[in-house]
TILUM-720289 format. One record per residue (C-alpha): x, y, z. Coordinates in pm, whole numbers, plus 50000, padded with zeros to 5 digits. Example, Ala and Ser with C-alpha at 12.3 -4.5 7.8 and 13.67 -1.06 7.14 Angstrom:
512304955050780;513674989450714;
//
This chain:
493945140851247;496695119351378;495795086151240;497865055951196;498185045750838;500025015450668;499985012750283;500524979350099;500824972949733;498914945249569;500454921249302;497904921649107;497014885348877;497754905448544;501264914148644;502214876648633;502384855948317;500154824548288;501754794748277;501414772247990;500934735748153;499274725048467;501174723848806;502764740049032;505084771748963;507244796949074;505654832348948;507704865148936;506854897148903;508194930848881;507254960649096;508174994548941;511485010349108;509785046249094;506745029149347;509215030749637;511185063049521;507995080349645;508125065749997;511565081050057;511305114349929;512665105149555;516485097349714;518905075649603;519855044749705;523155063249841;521455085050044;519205056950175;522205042550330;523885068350482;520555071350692;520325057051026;518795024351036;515675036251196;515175060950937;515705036450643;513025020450437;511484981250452;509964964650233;508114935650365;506514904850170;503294889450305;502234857950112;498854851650317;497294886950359;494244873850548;495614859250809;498044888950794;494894914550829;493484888651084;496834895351319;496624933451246;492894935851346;493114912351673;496034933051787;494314964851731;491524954651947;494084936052229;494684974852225;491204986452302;489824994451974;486834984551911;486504967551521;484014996651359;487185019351433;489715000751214;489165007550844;490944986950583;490134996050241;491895006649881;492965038249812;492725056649475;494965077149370;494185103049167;495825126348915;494695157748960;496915176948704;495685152048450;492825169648352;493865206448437;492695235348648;489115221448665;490035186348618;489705176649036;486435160449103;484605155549499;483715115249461;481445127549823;484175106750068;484135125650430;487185114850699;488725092750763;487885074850417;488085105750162;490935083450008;488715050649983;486905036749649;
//
């Protein structure tokens, strides 16, 4: 299948610390450098930027993903698709060498969501 696919990653609430006092804050967090090593094949940043510009990797923030989805899925469908045919949903990712040889295990998913939850 030729499917269009976008993967985010999700700051998840325990990667931040809890502030101590009430108010508002500026959180941080820290996303793991070896997350977007796999997106580019493992290279290093020097080899990332001898690439063309159209071949380099992005990394965007989005700081309201709903409305963000909202935009994706109303575009879609200002394309003809109709809203059954756009599928938002996690992925898990599993090790399958974790557990050796016999270790992989069919959770029942069927295309185009054999990746989902």
């Amino acid at each position: 299948m030729e499917l269009s696919c976008f993967c985010f990653y999700i700051l998840k609430q325990s990667m931040f610390d809890c502030p101590k006092e009430e108010g508002k804050h500026r959180l941080t967090a820290t996303v793991p450098a070896s997350y977007f090593r796999d997106f580019v094949d493992n290279l290093d940043p020097q080899e990332i930027e001898k690439l063309d510009q159209k071949d380099k990797p992005a990394v965007i923030f989005i700081h309201d993903y709903k409305e963000f989805e909202q935009r994706i899925i109303n575009a879609l469908m200002a394309l003809g698709l109709n809203r059954e045919e756009i599928i938002i949903t996690r992925v898990s990712y599993i090790d399958f060498n974790k557990y050796g040889e016999y270790g992989w295990w069919d959770f029942g998913q069927r295309p185009p969501i054999e990746l989902a939850n």
